[in-house]
Structures are given as C-alpha cells and as structure tokens.
C-alpha positions as CSV (number, residue, x, y, z in Angstrom):
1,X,0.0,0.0,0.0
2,X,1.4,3.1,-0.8
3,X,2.1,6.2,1.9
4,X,-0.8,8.7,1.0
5,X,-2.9,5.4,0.4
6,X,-2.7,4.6,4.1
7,X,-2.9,8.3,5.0
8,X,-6.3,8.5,3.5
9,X,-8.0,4.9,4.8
10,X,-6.6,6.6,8.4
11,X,-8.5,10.1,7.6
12,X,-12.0,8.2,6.8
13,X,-11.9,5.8,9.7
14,X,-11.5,8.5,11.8
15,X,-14.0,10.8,10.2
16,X,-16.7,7.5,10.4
17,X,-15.8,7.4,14.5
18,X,-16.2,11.3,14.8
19,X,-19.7,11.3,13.1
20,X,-20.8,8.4,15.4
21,X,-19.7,10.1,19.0
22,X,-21.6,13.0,17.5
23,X,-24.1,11.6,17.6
24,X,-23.8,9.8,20.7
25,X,-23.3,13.1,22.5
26,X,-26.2,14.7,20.8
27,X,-28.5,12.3,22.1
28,X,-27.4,12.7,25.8
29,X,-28.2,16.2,25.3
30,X,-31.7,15.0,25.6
31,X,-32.7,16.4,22.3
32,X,-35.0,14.8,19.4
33,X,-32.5,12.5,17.0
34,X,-33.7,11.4,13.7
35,X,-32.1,8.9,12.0
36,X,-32.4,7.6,8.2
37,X,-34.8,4.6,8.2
38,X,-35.3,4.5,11.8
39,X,-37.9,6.0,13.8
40,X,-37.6,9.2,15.8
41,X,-36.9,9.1,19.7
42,X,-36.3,11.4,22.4
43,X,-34.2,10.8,25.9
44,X,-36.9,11.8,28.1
45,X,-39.4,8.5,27.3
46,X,-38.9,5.9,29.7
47,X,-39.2,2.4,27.6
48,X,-36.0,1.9,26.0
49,X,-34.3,0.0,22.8
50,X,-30.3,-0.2,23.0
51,X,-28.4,-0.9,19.7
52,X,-25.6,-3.7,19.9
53,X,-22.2,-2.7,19.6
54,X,-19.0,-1.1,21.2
55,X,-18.9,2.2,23.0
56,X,-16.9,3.9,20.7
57,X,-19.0,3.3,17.9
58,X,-22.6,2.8,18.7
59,X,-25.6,4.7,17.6
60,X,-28.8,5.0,19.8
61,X,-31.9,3.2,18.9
62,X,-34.0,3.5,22.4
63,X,-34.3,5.3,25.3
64,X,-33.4,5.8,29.2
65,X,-33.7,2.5,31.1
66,X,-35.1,3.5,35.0
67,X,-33.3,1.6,37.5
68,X,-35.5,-0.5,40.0
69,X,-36.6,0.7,43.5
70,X,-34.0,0.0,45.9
71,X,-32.7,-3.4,47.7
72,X,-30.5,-4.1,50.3
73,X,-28.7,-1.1,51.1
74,X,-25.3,-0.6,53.6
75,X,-25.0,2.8,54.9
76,X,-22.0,3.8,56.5
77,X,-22.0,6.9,58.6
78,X,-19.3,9.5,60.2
79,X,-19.8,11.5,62.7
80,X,-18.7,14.5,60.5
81,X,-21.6,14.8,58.3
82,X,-20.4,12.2,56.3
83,X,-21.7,8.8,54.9
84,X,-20.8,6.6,53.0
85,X,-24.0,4.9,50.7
86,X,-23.8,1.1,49.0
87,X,-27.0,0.7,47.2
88,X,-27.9,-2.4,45.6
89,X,-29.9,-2.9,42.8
90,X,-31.4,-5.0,40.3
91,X,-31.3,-3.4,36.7
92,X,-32.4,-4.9,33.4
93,X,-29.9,-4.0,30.6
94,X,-29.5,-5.0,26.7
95,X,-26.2,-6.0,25.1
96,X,-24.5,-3.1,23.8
97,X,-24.7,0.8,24.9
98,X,-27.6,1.6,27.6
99,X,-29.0,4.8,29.1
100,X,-30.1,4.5,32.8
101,X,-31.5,6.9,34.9
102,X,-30.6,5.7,38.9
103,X,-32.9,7.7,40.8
104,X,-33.8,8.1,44.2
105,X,-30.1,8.8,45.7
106,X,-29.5,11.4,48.1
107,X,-29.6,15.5,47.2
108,X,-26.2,16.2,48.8
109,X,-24.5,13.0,47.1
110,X,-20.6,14.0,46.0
111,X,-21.0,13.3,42.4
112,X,-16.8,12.6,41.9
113,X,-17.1,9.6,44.3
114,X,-19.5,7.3,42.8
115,X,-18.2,3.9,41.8
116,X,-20.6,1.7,40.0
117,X,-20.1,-2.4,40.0
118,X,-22.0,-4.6,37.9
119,X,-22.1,-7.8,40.4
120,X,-23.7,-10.5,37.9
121,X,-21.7,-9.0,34.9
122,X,-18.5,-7.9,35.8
123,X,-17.6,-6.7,32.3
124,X,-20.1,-4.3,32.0
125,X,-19.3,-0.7,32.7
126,X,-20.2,3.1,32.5
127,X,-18.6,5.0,29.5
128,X,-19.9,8.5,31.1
129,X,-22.1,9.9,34.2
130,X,-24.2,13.2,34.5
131,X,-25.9,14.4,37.8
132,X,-29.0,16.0,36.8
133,X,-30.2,18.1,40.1
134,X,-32.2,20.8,38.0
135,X,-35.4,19.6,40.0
136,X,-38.9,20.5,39.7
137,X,-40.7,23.6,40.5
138,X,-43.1,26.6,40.0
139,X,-40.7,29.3,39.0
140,X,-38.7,26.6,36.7
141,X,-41.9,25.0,35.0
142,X,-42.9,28.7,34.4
143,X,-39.5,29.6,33.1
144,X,-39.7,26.4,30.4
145,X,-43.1,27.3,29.9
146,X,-42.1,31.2,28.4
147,X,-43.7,32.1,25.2
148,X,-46.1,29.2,25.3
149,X,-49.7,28.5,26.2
150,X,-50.7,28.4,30.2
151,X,-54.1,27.9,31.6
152,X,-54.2,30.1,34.8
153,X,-56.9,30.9,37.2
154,X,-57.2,33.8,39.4
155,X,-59.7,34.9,42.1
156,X,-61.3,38.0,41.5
157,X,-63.5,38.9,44.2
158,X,-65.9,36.2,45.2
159,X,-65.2,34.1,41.7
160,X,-62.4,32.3,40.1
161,X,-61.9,33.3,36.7
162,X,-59.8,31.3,33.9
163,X,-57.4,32.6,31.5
164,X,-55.5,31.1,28.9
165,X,-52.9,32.7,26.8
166,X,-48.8,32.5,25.9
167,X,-46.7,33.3,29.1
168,X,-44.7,36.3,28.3
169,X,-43.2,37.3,32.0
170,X,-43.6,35.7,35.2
171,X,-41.1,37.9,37.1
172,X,-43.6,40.4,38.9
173,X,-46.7,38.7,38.2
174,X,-47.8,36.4,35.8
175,X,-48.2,38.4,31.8
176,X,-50.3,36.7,29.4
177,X,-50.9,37.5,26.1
178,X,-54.7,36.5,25.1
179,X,-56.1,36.8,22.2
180,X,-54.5,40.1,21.1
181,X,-54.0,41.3,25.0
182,X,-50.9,41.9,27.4
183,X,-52.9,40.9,30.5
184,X,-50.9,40.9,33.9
185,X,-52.5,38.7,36.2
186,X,-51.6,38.8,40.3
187,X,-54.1,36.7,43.4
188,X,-53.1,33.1,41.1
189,X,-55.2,29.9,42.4
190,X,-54.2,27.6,39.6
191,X,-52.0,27.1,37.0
192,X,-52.0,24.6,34.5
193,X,-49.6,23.3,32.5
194,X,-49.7,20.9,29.5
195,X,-47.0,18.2,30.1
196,X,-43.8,18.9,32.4
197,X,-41.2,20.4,30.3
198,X,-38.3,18.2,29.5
199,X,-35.4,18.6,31.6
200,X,-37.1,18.6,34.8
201,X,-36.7,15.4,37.3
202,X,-38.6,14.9,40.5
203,X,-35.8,13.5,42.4
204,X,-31.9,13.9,41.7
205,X,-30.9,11.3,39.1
206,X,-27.4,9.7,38.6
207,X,-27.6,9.5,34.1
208,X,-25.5,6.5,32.9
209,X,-24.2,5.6,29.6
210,X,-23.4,2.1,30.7
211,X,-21.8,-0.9,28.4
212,X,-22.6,-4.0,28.8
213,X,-21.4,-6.8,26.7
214,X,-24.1,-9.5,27.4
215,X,-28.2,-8.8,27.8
216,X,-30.1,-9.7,31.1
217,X,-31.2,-8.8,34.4
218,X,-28.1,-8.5,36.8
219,X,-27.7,-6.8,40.4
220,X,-25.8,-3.9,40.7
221,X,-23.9,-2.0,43.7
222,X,-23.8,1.8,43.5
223,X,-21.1,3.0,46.2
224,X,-21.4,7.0,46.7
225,X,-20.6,9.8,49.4
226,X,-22.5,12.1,50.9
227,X,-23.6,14.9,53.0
228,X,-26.6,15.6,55.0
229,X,-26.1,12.3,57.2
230,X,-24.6,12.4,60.9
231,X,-24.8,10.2,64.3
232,X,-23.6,11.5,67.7
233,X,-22.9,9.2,71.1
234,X,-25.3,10.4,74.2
235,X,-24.2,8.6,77.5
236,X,-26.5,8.2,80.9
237,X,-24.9,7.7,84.0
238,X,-26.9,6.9,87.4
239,X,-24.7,7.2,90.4
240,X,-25.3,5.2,93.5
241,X,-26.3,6.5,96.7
242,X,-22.7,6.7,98.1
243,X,-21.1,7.8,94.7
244,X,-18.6,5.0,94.7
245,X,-20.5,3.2,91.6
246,X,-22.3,3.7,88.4
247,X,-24.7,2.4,86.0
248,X,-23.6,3.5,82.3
249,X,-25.3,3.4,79.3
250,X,-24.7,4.8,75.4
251,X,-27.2,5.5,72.9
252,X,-26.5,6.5,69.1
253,X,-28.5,9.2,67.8
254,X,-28.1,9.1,63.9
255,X,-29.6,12.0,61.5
256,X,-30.5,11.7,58.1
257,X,-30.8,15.2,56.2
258,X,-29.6,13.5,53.1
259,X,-32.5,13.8,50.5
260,X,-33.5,9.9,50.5
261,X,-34.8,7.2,52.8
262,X,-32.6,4.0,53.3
263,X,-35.3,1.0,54.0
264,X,-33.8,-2.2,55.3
265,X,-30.2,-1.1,55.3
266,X,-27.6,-2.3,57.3
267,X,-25.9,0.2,59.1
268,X,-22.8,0.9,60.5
269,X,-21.2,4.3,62.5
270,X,-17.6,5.1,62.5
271,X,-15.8,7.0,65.7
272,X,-12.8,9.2,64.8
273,X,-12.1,11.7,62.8
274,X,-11.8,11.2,59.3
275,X,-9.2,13.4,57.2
276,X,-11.0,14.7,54.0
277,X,-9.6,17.7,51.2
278,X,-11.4,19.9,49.6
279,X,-10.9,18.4,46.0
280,X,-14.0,16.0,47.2
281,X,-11.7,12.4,46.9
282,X,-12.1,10.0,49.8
283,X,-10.4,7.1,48.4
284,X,-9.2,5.6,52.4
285,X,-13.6,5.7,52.9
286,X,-13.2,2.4,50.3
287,X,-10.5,0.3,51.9
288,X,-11.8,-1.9,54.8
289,X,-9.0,-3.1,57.1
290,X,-11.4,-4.9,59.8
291,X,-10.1,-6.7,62.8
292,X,-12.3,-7.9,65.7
293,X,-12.0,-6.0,68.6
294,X,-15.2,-6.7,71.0
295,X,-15.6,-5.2,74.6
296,X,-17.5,-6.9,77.1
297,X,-20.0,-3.8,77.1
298,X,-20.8,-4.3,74.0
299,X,-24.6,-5.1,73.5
300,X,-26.1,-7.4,71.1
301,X,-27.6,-4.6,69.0
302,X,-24.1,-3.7,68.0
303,X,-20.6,-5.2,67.0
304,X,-17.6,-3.3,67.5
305,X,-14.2,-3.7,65.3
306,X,-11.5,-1.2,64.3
307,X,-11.2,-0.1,60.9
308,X,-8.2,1.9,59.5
309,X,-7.5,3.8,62.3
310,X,-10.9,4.4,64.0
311,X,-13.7,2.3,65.0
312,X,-16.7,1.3,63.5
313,X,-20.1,0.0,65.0
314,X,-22.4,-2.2,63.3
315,X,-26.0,-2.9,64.1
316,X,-26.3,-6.6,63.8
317,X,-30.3,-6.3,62.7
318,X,-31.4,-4.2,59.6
319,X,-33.3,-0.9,60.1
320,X,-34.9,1.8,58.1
321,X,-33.4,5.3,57.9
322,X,-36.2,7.7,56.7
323,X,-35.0,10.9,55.1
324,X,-35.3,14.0,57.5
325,X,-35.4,11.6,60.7
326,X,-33.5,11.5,64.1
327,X,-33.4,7.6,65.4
328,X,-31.9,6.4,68.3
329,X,-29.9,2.9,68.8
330,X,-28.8,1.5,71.9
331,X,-24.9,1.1,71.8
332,X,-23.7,-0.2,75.2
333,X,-25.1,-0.7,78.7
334,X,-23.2,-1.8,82.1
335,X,-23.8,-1.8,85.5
336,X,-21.7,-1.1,88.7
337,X,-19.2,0.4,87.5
338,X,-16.6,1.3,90.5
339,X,-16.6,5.2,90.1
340,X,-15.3,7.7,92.9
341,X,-16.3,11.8,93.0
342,X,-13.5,14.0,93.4
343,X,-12.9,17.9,94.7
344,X,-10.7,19.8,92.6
345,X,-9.4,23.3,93.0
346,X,-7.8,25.8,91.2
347,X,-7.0,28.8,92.6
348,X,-5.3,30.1,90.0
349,X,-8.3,29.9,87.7
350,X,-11.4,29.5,89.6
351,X,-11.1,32.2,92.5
352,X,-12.9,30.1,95.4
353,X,-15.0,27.5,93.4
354,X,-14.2,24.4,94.2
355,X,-14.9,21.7,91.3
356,X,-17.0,18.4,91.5
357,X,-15.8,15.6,89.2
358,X,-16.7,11.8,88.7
359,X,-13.8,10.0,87.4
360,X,-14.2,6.0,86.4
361,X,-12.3,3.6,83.8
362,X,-13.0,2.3,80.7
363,X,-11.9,-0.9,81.9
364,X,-13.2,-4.7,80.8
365,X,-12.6,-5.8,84.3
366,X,-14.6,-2.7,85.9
367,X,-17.6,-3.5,83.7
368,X,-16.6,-1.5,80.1
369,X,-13.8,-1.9,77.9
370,X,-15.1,-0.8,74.6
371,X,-13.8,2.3,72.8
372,X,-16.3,4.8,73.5
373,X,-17.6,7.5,70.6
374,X,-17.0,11.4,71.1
375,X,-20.6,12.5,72.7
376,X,-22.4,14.2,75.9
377,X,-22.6,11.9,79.4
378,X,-25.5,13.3,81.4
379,X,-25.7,11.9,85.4
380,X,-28.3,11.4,87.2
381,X,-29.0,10.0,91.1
382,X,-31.9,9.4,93.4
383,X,-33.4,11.7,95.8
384,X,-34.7,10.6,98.7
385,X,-37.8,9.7,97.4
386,X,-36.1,7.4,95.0
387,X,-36.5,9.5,92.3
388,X,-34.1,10.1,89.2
389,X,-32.5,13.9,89.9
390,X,-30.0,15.4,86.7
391,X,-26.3,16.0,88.6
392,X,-24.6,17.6,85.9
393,X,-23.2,16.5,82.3
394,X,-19.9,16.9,80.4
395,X,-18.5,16.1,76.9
396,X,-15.9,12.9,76.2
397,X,-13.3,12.8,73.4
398,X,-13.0,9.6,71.9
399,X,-12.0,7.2,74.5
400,X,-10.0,3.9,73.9
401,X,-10.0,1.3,76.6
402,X,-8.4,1.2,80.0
403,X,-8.5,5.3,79.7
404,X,-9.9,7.2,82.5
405,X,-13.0,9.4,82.3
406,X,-13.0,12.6,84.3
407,X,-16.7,14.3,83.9
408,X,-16.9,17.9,85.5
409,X,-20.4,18.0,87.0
410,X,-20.1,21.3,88.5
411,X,-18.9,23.6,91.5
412,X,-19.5,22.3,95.1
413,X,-22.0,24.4,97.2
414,X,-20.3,23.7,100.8
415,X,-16.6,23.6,99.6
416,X,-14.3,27.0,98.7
417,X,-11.0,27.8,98.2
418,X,-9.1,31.3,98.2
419,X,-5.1,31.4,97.1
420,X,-3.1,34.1,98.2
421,X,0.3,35.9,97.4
422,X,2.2,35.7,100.3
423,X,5.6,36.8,99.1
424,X,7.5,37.7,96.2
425,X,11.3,38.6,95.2
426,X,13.3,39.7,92.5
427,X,16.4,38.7,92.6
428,X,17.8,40.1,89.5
429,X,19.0,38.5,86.6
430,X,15.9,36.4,85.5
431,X,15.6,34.8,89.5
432,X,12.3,35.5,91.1
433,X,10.7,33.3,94.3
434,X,7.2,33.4,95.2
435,X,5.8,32.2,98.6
436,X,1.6,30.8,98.0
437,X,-0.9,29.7,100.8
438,X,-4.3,28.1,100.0
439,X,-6.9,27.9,102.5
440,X,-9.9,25.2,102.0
441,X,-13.5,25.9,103.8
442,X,-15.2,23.0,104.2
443,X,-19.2,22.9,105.3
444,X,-20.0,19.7,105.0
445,X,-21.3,17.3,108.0
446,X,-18.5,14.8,106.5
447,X,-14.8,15.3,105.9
448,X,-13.5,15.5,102.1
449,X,-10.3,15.5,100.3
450,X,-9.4,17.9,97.6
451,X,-7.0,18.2,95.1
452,X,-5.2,21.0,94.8
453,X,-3.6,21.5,91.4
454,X,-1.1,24.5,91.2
455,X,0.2,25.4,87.5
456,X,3.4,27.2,87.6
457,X,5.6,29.1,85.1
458,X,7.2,27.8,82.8
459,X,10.9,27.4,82.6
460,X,13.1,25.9,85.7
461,X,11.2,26.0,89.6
462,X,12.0,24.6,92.4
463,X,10.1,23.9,95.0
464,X,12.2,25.2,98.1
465,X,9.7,24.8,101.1
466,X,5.9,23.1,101.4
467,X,4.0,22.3,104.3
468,X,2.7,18.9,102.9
469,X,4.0,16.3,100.1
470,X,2.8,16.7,96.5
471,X,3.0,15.6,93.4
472,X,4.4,16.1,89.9
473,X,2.1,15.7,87.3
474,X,3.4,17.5,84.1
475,X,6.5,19.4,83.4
476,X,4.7,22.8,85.2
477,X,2.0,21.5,87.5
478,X,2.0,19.6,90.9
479,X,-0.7,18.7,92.9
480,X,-1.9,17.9,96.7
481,X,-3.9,16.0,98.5
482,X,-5.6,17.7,101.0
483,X,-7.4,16.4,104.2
484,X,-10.4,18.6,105.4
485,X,-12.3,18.2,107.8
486,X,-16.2,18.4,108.6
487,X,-17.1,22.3,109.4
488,X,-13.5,22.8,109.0
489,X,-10.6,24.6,107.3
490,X,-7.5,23.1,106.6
491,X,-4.3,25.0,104.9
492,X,-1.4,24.1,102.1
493,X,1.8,26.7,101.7
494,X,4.6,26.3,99.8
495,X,7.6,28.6,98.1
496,X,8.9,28.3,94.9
497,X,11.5,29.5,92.6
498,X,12.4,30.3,89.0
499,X,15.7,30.6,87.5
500,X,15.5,31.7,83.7
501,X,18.7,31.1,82.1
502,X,19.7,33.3,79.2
C-alpha cells in the first residue's frame, strides 16, 4: 500500500468514528434524533431500545432505562456529616450501549465519588455519568413554559376566573398575552400546564451511559458519598447513693438530612475523625481493614471492630433510615461500675470555686472496655424519694479502653478555696521566688479530700519549702492532696523558685 494510500484509509476511519460520537453526544443532550430509516426518539421516554455494539461506535436506537426501587442497602456513617452509601440494585440491561436513569439517591450525594459495579456482569461498565439536580418547581416550570400556552386561574373577588394565553413574563406577576392582549394577572389559584417540560426530574438522578457486553437482568452496587447524614454518642450515667458506683449506658442518635430514605439497610457508625480535602476524593472511605476487637460492654444490637484507624459499630439487625429523621440505637449498657467523686481546686483559675468531678475507667474488668464514641454523658442519682434527679453532664473525646473518664459536673455548694500571694522577690538576673498559701472551707457534716492542682511558670522552679507532700504531674503542675475536715478549714503553703537562664 502506498504512503498517501494509508494516509487516507486513516483520515475516513476517523472521520466514520467522529460522526458516530456525535451523535452519541447529541443524544445525551436529551434532544430529538432522527435517524435515516429508523424512527424518531427522544431521551426523556422511559421504555428503552439499545443498539448492539462497542462504545466507541454505537448509535442509539432506544431510550433511558429506569433503575429499580432500591434493595438491600449498607449505609456507612461518620460522625462528621459524612456517609458513605452502597446501594444495591437489580437493573435490566441490553447488550450493547444503555441509558439508565438511577434515581432516588441522596440531594447532597458528591458526584466525583461514585463507583458503580455490575455484580452478575462484571464486564459491563459506564462509559460517562451526569448528575441531573435541576429539580422541579413553580418558578422553573414557568420559566420552560415562556412564550407558550398556560391555563391560569385567578380569584377576582368572590369568583375564580380562567385565562388562557402565551406566558410572556412571570417575574412580577404572571403576563399573558390572550387573544390580542398583554394581561398581567396577580391573586393566582391555579395554574395549568400541558405536560412537564423536558429537563425537569422529581428527584436527583445519577444518568449513565453504561456498556454492557451481554443482555439480562443482573444486580448492581452503587457506592457513593454524601452529605446531609450524621450520628452522635449520648451517655447516661446513674450514680449510686454513696457515689462509689455507676450504672452506664450509650445511645446512638443518627440524622439523616440526606434527600433519601434508606429501607432495610444495614448500618454501620464510625468513631474518629476522618481526614478529608477539599478536591472531594475520599479514596481511604473504600479500603476496609477490619479486625475484631469486642468489649464486654458491647450489647447485642451492635458489633464493635477497628477499621483503619478508628472504630466502627455495626448494628447486627437491619433498620430503616427515613429521610429527614433522628433515630436512636442503643450502643452499650453496664452496671456497677466502680466510680469515685472528686474535689478539685484551682485557685489560680477558679477564684474560690471548688470543682465536683466523677472519674471512672473504661476498663473490661470494671464492667466496660469498649472504645467509646466522642458525645455528651449526662448523670443522674436518686433523691430521697427514690427519684431520678439530673447532677450535671460533660463532653468525652474519643475514648480507647483502659482510659480514664473525668466528667466535670459542677462547683461544690459547701466547699471553697481562696489562694493568696504571700511573698514575692526579684532577685535580678531572671531569679524570682514566690511564697503561696491556699486555704480550704469546708461545710460539709462529713470530711473531704481535695486536690489542689497548682500550675506554675514555665521554665526551671524549684520547689524550696511546702508544708505537705505533693505531686508532679506535668512538666509545670503539681498537685496535693488535701485532708479537710467536717465544718473545718484546713491550709497548704509552699515557696517556689524560678531561674531563667539566658
């Protein structure tokens, strides 16, 4: 074959494949396509024909297939309004190119992280996806409607009279024009319309141009993220009548703000917090590295396991997750959990409050041992009437197990603390000493002990005089332990100095 021959057969094969994804592209524009011999079509219908071929090359004969309702579902969820969605569904598709309209999936979905899997086929794949959102209503029915006919009704007075005329404006009121008459309507009851407009959808629809190389009916999973979904951890704790034990319990209070409804889905909530960028890729949401990890707290409703680097919790039956509802799961109960209340003061902070805390373990062999979610823990004890009285609340972080829980409940009533300045010296050259004595009232029919935490400057102290022992607890705070009695006062001094070298 000679050079320019070859040139040429090159130049028409390529002008054959450009006129084909012309047309291809023309049609997912949605607009009418007529073909030679064939008969016309348009997108919009919702029987379908597919013609056999490859991608690159086929021409459309039929229309959208509509994906069935939804079947088994997994929905993952973050608590950083976050989720991640596998939908699973049965779809009927024809060898060669197909149009499918997925409906129903959630209004905040993140388009760029849909991954689509046909489970039956696994050949079978999607050559190009569009997310129509452009959704239905008044104002953009009206706007498709411009310049053609409308049937309105309007009250005027006591009656309801009918017009029916092209749309000219719909801006400030509706204008008609009727035979031969700019009439501006206002007080609309009705309006009328012939057929929705094409373009419009009811619901936000995923728009597939899928290939599949053999014809039949074949389940699917759809794996998408999205927004608009959230769960949160909400704790109870009762404390006995001598606050040396607790009963604790954890609920899961899961949001769905998403756009859709999830009915018999399995559902799992991840604890931690989950890196994401701004370019919208999640690709670590996809990778599953599961161990088991089960804590003796851990309820039947739920199963516990890490994954990744956090930990996830999966509701062993199947629920239903209506769109715009708040549901709450039970995630862990125990009872008797050793617990003891402490005093606290700061009196370089707090001026003379005196805090209350509850401190207990998240211990398998104190009655827990399961990583605890970020989330509120509200306590409550008896009265003396036996009745349930709220004590105070506090926020957790995430809590892995054999960590200690420390929950501020509030200032103590008949305990109060003043610190005073006794002394100070400047020595010169960066060496100052400072001389501190902290005076506990307490009111009480019962002797307490409270912890006095002092937090010093930083740079090099020394400690040079103190009338009781204490304790180092970080690099600049030490604490102590201190005895006092019922309808008593009971005092802790101490000196200390700094030496800044230069």
């Amino acid at each position: 074959m000679q050079k320019n021959d070859f040139f040429k057969g090159v130049f028409a094969t390529g002008i054959i494949l450009l006129i084909g994804l012309v047309a291809i592209n023309g049609l997912m524009g949605g607009d009418e396509i007529i073909v030679p011999n064939r008969p016309t079509f348009n997108v919009e219908d919702v029987s379908y024909r597919v013609a056999v071929g490859k991608p690159e090359t086929a021409l459309f004969e039929g229309e959208i297939a509509n994906s069935n309702e939804k079947g088994s579902n997994e929905l993952t969820v973050y608590n950083q309004n976050l989720a991640l969605v596998k939908d699973i569904r049965e779809l009927t598709l024809k060898k060669g190119v197909n149009l499918v309209q997925f409906k129903d999936i959630a209004s905040q979905i993140n388009a760029t992280s849909v991954f689509f899997k046909d489970i039956t086929f696994p050949n079978t794949f999607v050559i190009e996806q569009n997310y129509e959102y452009d959704l239905v209503s008044k104002n953009k029915i009206l706007e498709k409607y411009l310049d053609e006919e409308i049937t309105i009704q309007v009250i005027e007075g006591d009656q309801v009279k009918e017009y029916k005329g092209k749309l000219l404006s719909f801006k400030d009121g509706i204008i008609l024009e009727s035979n031969g008459e700019i009439i501006s309507l206002s007080n609309t009851s009705k309006i009328s319309f012939k057929e929705l407009p094409g373009g419009l959808l009811t619901k936000p629809t995923l728009v597939w141009k899928i290939y599949a190389d053999q014809e039949g009916v074949r389940e699917t999973q759809t794996i998408y993220l999205t927004s608009g979904l959230n769960w949160q951890a909400d704790y109870i704790a009762t404390v006995n009548s001598d606050d040396s034990a607790l009963d604790f319990s954890g609920w899961t209070t899961i949001t769905n703000n998403s756009g859709t409804s999830y009915p018999n889905t399995k559902l799992k909530l991840v604890a931690g917090d989950v890196h994401t960028v701004t370019s919208n890729r999640y690709p670590e949401l996809y990778e599953e590295y599961a161990t088991d990890s089960v804590g003796s707290a851990m309820p039947k409703s739920f199963g516990e396991e890490s994954l990744f680097e956090y930990h996830m919790y999966t509701l062993e039956s199947k629920t239903t997750l209506n769109n715009n509802q708040t549901k709450q799961i039970s995630l862990l109960s125990s009872n008797n959990v050793p617990a003891e209340k402490e005093y606290v003061y700061e009196g370089r902070y707090s001026n003379t409050k005196v805090q209350t805390k509850l401190k207990f373990k998240n211990s398998e062999n104190q009655g827990l041992g399961m990583p605890l979610p970020k989330g509120t823990v509200r306590v409550y004890k008896k009265d003396s009437e036996g009745q349930l009285q709220f004590v105070g609340e506090d926020s957790i972080d995430h809590t892995k197990t054999e960590d200690e829980l420390e929950l501020l409940l509030g200032n103590a009533f008949d305990i109060t603390g003043e610190r005073v300045e006794v002394n100070s010296e400047n020595f010169g050259k960066g060496f100052y000493k400072y001389e501190y004595k902290i005076t506990l009232e307490n009111q009480k029919a019962e002797a307490v002990t409270v912890k006095v935490k002092e937090n010093l400057n930083s740079g090099s102290w020394t400690i040079t005089k103190n009338s009781m022992p204490y304790d180092k607890t970080t690099s600049n705070e030490i604490e102590f332990n201190v005895n006092v009695p019922a309808k008593g006062t009971a005092e802790v001094t101490y000196t200390v100095e700094y030496r800044n070298y230069y």
